[in-house]
PASEVEX-524103 format. One record per residue (C-alpha): residue number from 1; x, y, z. Coordinates in steps of 0.1 Angstrom, whole numbers, plus 5000, padded with zeros to 4 digits. Example, Ala and Ser with C-alpha at 12.3 -4.5 7.8 and 13.67 -1.06 7.14 Angstrom:
! residues 2
     n     c1     c2     c3
     1   5123   4955   5078
     2   5137   4989   5071
This chain:
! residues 559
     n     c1     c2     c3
     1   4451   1705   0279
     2   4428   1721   0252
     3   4412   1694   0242
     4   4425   1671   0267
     5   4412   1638   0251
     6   4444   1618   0244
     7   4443   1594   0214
     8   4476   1571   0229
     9   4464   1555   0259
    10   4490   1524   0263
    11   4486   1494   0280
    12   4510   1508   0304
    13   4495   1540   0303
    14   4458   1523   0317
    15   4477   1505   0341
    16   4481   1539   0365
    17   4448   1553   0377
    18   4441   1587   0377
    19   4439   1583   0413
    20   4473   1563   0414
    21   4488   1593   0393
    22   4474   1619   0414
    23   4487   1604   0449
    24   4522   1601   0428
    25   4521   1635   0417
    26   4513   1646   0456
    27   4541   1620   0467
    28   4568   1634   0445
    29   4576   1665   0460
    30   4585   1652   0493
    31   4619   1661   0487
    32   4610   1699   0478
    33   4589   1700   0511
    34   4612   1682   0539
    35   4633   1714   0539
    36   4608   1729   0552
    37   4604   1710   0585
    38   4641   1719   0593
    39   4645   1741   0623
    40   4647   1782   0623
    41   4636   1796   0584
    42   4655   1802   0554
    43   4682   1825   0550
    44   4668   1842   0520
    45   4665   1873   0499
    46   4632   1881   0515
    47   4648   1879   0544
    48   4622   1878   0578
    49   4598   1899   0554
    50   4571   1877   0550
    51   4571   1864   0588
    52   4570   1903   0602
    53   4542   1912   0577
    54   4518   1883   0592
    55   4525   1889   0624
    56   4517   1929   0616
    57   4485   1918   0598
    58   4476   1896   0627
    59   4474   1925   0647
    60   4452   1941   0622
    61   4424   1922   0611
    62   4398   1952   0615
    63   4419   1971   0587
    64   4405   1962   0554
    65   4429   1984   0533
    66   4459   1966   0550
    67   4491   1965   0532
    68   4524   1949   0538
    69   4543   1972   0544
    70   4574   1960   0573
    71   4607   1963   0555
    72   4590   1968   0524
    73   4578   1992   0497
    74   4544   1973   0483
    75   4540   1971   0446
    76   4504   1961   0433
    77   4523   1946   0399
    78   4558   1932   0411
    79   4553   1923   0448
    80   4537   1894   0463
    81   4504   1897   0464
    82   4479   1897   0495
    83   4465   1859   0493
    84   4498   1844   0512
    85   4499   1867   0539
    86   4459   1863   0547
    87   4463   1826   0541
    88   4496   1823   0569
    89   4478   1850   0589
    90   4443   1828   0592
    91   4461   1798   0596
    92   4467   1794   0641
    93   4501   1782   0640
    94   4533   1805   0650
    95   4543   1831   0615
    96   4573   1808   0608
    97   4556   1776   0609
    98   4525   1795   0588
    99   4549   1812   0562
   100   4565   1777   0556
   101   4529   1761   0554
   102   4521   1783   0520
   103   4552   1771   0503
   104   4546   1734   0516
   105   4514   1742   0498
   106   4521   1756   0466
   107   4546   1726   0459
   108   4517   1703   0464
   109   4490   1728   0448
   110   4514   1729   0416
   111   4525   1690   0412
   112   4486   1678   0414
   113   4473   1710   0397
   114   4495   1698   0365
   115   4487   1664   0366
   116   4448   1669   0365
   117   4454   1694   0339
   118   4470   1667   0316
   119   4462   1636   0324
   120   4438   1633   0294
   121   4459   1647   0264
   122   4495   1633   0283
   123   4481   1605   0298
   124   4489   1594   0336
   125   4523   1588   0328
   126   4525   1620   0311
   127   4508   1640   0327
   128   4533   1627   0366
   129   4565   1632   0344
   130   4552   1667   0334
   131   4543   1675   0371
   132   4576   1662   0387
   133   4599   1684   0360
   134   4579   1710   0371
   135   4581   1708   0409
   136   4618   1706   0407
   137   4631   1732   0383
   138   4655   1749   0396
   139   4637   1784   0389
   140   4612   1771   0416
   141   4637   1758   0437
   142   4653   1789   0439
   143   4622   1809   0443
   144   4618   1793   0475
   145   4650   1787   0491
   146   4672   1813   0477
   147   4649   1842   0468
   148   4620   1835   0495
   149   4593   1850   0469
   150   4568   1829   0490
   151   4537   1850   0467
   152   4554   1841   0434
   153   4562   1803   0447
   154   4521   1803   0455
   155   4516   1822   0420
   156   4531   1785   0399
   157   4514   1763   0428
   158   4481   1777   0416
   159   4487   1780   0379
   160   4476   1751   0367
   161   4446   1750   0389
   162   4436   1786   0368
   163   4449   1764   0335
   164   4427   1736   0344
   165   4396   1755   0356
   166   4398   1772   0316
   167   4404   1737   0304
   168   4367   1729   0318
   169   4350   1759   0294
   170   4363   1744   0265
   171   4353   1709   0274
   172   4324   1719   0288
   173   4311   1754   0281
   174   4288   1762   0307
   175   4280   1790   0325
   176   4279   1776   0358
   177   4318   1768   0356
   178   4326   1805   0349
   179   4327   1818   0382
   180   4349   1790   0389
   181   4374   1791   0367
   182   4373   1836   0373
   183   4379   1827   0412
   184   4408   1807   0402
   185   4420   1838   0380
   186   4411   1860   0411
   187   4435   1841   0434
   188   4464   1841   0406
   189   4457   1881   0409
   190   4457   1882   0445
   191   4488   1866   0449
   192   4516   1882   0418
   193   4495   1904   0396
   194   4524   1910   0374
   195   4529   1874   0366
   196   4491   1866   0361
   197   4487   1894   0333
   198   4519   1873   0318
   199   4493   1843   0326
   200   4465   1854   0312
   201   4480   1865   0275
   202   4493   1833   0275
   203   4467   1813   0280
   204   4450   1839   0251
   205   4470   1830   0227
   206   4472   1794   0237
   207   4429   1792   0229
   208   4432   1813   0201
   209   4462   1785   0186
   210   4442   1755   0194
   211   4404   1765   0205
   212   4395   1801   0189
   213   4360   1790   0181
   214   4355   1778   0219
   215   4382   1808   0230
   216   4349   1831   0245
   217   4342   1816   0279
   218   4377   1809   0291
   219   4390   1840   0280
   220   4362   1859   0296
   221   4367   1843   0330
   222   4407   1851   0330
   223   4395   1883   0324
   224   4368   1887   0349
   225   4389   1873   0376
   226   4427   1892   0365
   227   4405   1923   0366
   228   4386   1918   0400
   229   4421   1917   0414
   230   4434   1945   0395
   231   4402   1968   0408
   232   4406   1956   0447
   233   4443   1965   0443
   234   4432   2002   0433
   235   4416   2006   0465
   236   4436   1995   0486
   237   4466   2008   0472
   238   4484   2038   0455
   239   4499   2020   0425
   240   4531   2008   0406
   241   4560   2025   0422
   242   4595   2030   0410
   243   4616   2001   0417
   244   4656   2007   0428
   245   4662   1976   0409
   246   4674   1987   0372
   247   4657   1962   0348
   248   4676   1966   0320
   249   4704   1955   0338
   250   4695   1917   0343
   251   4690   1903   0310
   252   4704   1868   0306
   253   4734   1856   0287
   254   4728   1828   0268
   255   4754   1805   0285
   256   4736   1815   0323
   257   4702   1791   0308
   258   4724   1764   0308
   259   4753   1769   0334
   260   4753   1742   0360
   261   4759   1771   0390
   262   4740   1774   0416
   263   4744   1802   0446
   264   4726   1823   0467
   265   4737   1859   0463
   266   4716   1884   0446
   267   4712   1888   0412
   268   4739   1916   0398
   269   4741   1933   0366
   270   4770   1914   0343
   271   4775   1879   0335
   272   4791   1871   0368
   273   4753   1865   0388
   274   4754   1855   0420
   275   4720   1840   0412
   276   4713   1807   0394
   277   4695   1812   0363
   278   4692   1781   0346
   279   4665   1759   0328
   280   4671   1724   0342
   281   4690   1693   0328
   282   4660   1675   0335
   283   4636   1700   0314
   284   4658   1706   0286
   285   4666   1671   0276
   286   4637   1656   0286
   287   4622   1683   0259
   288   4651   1678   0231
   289   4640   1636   0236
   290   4598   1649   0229
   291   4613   1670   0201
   292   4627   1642   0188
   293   4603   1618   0191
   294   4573   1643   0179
   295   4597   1645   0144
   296   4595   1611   0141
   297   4554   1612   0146
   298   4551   1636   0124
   299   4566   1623   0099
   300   4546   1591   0100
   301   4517   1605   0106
   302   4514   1640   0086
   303   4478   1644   0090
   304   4473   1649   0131
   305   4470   1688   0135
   306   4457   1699   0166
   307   4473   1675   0184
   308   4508   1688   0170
   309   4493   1722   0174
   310   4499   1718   0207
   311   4534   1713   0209
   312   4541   1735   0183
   313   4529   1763   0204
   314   4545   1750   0235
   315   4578   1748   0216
   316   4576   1784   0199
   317   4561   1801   0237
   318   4595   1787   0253
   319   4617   1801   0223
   320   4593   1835   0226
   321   4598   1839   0262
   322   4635   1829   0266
   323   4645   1854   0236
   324   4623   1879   0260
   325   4646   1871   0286
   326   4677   1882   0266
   327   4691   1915   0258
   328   4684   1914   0219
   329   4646   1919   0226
   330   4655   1949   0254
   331   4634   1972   0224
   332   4602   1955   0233
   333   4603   1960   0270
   334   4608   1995   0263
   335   4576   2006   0242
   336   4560   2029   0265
   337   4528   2038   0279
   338   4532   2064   0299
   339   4561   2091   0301
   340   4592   2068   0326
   341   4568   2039   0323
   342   4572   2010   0299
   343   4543   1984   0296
   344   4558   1952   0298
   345   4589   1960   0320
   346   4561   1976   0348
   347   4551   1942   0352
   348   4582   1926   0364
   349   4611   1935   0385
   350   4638   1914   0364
   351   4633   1896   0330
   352   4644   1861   0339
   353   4613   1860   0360
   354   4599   1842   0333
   355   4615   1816   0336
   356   4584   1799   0352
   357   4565   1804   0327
   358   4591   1790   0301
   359   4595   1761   0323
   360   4565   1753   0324
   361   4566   1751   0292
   362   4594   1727   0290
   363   4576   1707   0318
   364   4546   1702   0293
   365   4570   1691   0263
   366   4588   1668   0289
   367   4558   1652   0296
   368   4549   1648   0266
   369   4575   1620   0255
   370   4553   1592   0272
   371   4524   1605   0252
   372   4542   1603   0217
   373   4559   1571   0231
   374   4543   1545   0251
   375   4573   1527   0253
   376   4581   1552   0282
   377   4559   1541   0302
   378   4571   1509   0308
   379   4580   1508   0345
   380   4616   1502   0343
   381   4621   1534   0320
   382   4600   1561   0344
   383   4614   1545   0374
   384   4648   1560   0353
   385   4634   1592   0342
   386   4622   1597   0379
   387   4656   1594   0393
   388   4671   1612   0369
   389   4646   1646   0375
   390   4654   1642   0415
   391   4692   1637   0406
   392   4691   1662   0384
   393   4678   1691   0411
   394   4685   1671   0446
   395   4716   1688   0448
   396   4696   1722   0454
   397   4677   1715   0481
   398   4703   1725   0508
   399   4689   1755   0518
   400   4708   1781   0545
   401   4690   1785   0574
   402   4691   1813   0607
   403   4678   1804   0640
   404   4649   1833   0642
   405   4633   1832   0678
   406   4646   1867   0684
   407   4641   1885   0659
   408   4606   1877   0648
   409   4592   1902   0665
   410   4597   1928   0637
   411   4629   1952   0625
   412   4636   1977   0652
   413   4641   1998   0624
   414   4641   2003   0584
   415   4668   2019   0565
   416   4673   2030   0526
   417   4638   2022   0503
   418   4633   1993   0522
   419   4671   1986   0516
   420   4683   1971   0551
   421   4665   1964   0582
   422   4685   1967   0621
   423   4667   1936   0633
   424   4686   1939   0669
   425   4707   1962   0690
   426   4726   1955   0731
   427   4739   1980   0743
   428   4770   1965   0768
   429   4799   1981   0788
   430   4836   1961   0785
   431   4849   1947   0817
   432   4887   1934   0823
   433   4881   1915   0852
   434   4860   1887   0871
   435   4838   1911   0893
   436   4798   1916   0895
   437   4797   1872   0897
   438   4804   1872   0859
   439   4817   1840   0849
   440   4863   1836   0838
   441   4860   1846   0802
   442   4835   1869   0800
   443   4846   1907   0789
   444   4814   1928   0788
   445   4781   1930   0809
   446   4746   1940   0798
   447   4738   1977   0799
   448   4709   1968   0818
   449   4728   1946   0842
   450   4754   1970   0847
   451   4734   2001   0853
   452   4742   2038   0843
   453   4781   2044   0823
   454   4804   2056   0843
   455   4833   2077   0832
   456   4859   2064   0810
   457   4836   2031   0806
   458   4838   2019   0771
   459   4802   2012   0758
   460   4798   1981   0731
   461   4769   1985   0705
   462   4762   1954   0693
   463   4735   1954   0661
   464   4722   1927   0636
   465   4714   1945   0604
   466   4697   1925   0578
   467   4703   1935   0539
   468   4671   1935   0519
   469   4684   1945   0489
   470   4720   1943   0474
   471   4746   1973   0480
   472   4764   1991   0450
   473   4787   2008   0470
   474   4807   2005   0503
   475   4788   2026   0536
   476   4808   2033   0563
   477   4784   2030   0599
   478   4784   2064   0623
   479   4778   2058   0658
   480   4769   2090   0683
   481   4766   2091   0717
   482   4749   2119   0728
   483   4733   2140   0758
   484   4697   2150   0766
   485   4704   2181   0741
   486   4719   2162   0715
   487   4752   2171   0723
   488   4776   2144   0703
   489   4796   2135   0737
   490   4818   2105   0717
   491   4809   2090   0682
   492   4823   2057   0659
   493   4832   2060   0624
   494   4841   2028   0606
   495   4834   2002   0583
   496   4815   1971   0586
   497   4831   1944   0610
   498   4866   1966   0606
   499   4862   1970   0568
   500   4862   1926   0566
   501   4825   1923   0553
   502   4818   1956   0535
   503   4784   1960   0524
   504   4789   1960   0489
   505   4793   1923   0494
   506   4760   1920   0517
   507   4739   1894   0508
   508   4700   1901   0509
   509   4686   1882   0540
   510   4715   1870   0560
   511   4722   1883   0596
   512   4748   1905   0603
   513   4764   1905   0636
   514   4783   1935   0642
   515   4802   1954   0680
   516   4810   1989   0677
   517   4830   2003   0708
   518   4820   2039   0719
   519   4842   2056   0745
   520   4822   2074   0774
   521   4834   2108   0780
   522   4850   2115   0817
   523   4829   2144   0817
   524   4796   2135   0805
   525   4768   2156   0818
   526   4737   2139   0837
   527   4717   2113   0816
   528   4696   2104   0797
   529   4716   2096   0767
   530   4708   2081   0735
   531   4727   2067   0705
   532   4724   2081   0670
   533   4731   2049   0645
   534   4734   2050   0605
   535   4755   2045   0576
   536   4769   2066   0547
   537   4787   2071   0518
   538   4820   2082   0528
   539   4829   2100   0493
   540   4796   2121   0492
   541   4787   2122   0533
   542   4754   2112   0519
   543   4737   2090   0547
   544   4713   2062   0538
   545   4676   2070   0547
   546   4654   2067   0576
   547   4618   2070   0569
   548   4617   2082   0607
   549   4641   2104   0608
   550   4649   2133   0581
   551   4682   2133   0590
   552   4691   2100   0585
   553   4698   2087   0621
   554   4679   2052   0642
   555   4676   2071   0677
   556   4685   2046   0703
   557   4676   2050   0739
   558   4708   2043   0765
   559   4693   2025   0793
């Protein structure tokens, strides 16, 4: 911390090495990380996002303004940044394996990031308490496994690395370190912008609180490197662009910081969130028993200021930043900057996303029990605090997974403002009987297999459409079949799966398997034919965009 000379060493606090506490805080987030050595990838709001865009970069190393761009609308401020996919892109393992190596990464990055930044103010014991709270809230859980933000998971793994790299110009002001510590600023920018300018005023007012005669350095390195990023992102993109995602529509209720749900739907405007937006048992008492304790120091020793400084403005940033998170401070998102553009809500693509920085927060004041009482760190008692953090989270680590082989290719194509992807599509013809050595049981045969339709045939579209982006309304799917001249020779109107799974209760990133029959025609004129595939809204005959098609139609070859 800032200073990060601690005043409390213990007995017990001596008897764990830095080094001790460091392989502890690299050891402890085992159970975050086994997850990922599971089979197939997560089944998450990202969907197969990340993997396509590595695997499209990989293919374009000689482009230096390349973007991601598969499935997805890039956003300098609220999207993830560049550094993941370049770091999964250079690393030579298959774009599953390399995706889940960055969020391996940023746990570990994050837990021994933390620990070296307060092992001298919280002490070892401290400083590994701190760092486990904060490897297992369940905002970072969910980051990972329910949301697949793989560029903000990287964003919290490398916070405290910037944190710790400005610790050093306080300790130490020398030039020589600046460049340092602006790198570390420079990869915060590279990989969420949005969150990093967040970042960097925090960590402003933090040296202004405790440091403001030592402030110069460290806050001209955040700057240096926060603005490097910013300038590479105006070259190589064209900007903020609208979101579809209405942010005044997902501010917290107070009861959703503390509600024990968990899920993994999308985050809905309303009380009723399919999303898990709490703080952590673990955090929140853990902070109430610091809170506690630093009353109690206080009071019996009045005279220690910058010391209590410190938790003081710890305490008050949570308080700030989870009253930003609520609707009663909507006014201060909305101060403008431009006309349709307000200056703290174009950072961001929902409020609660500061959650990470509130718990880390909390993480800190957690941590900072064993430093206001050494009694803590008697074995017996961590060994209990320990358990009760992976208790308190374990439960969450069950993420849903898809088996991916197939489709990792890329979308065949994008629908909506990068609003649904068709991931697959077989084309089949039904059979009634046991002929062509199909196998008993079997009732259709490949297109390919079976050769050219024949009259009366009935053709079976079978798709896998993958939501990126929740639905507000139910879109009923149109299937045409049609000739050479576009001629609509037989077409399919209907609801997904027979009106069972409507898309207003999609969830972003699962696969959806779905079999549309279409009838051939007795009289079909000479081939080649080709299928016209979308979805609209019934009530308005408005059809969901294709950015390859003006009139709204994936154009699907009959084989």
């Amino acid at each position: 911390m800032i200073p990060l000379e601690s005043t409390r060493q213990s007995t017990f606090q001596l008897s764990l090495s830095t080094r001790a506490g460091l392989v502890l805080a690299l050891i402890f987030p085992i159970f975050t990380v086994v997850p990922l050595f599971y089979p197939g990838y997560f089944q998450t709001h990202s969907g197969l996002i990340p993997v396509w865009n590595v695997l499209d970069l990989r293919a374009n190393w000689g482009n230096w303004s390349w973007l991601p761009h598969i499935a997805i609308q890039f956003d300098p401020l609220r999207s993830d940044g560049l550094l993941p996919y370049y770091l999964a892109a250079l690393w030579p393992v298959q774009p599953v394996a390399a995706v889940k190596t960055v969020l391996g990464l940023s746990w570990l990055l994050g837990s021994a990031g933390l620990f070296l930044w307060l092992k001298s103010w919280l002490g070892n014991y401290g400083a590994v308490a701190a760092a486990l709270v904060y490897t297992y809230l369940p905002h970072q859980i969910a980051t990972v496994y329910v949301r697949g933000a793989w560029g903000e998971a990287l964003f919290w793994g490398l916070l405290p690395w910037a944190m710790l790299g400005t610790t050093f110009l306080v300790t130490s002001p020398r030039l020589i370190i600046l460049p340092v510590a602006a790198f570390c600023w420079l990869a915060l920018g590279l990989t969420q912008l949005g969150l990093t300018l967040w970042a960097a005023v925090f960590i402003l007012l933090l040296l202004l609180v405790i440091h403001p005669r030592r402030s110069f350095l460290p806050i001209l390195s955040a700057m240096l490197g926060t603005g490097a990023a910013i300038i590479m992102y105006m070259f190589v993109s064209p900007g903020p662009i609208t979101t579809p995602i209405n942010f005044a529509d997902h501010f917290l209720y107070p009861f959703q910081l503390f509600s024990a749900q968990w899920g993994y739907g999308s985050s809905r405007p309303g009380w009723a969130d399919g999303f898990s937006l709490q703080l952590g048992l673990a955090a929140v008492g853990l902070t109430i028993i610091s809170v506690a304790l630093w009353q109690q120091h206080w009071t019996a020793t009045p005279q220690t200021g910058r010391q209590d400084r410190r938790l003081i403005f710890f305490l008050g940033a949570a308080i700030i930043l989870i009253l930003l998170q609520l609707g009663v401070t909507a006014f201060i998102w909305q101060i403008p900057i431009l006309p349709g553009e307000y200056l703290l809500s174009s950072t961001l693509t929902y409020p609660w996303q500061l959650l990470g920085l509130t718990g880390l927060c909390l993480a800190i004041l957690a941590g900072a029990a064993f430093w206001l009482d050494e009694r803590l760190a008697q074995p017996p008692l961590f060994g209990a605090v320990v358990v009760l953090v992976l208790l308190s989270s374990y439960a969450y680590l069950s993420p849903q997974f898809i088996q991916v082989d197939e489709y990792i290719d890329g979308p065949e194509a994008q629908l909506g403002n990068a609003q649904l992807a068709l991931v697959d599509h077989n084309l089949a013809v039904s059979i009634n009987d046991n002929t062509a050595g199909l196998q008993l049981g079997e009732t259709s045969i490949p297109l390919k297999v079976y050769g050219s339709p024949q009259a009366n045939d009935l053709l079976l579209l079978t798709v896998t459409w993958q939501p990126l982006q929740p639905f507000d309304q139910d879109l009923k799917v149109f299937i045409h079949l049609v000739d050479v001249n576009s001629n609509v020779l037989a077409q399919y109107d209907g609801y997904p799966q027979t009106g069972a799974y409507p898309t207003s209760r999609w969830t972003p990133g699962e696969m959806i398997e779905d079999t549309y029959p279409i009838p051939f025609p007795a009289e079909a004129p000479p081939g080649p034919y080709r299928v016209y595939l979308g979805l609209y809204d019934e009530a308005t005959l408005t059809r969901l965009p294709v950015p390859t098609d003006p009139e709204g139609r994936v154009i699907l070859n009959v084989e």
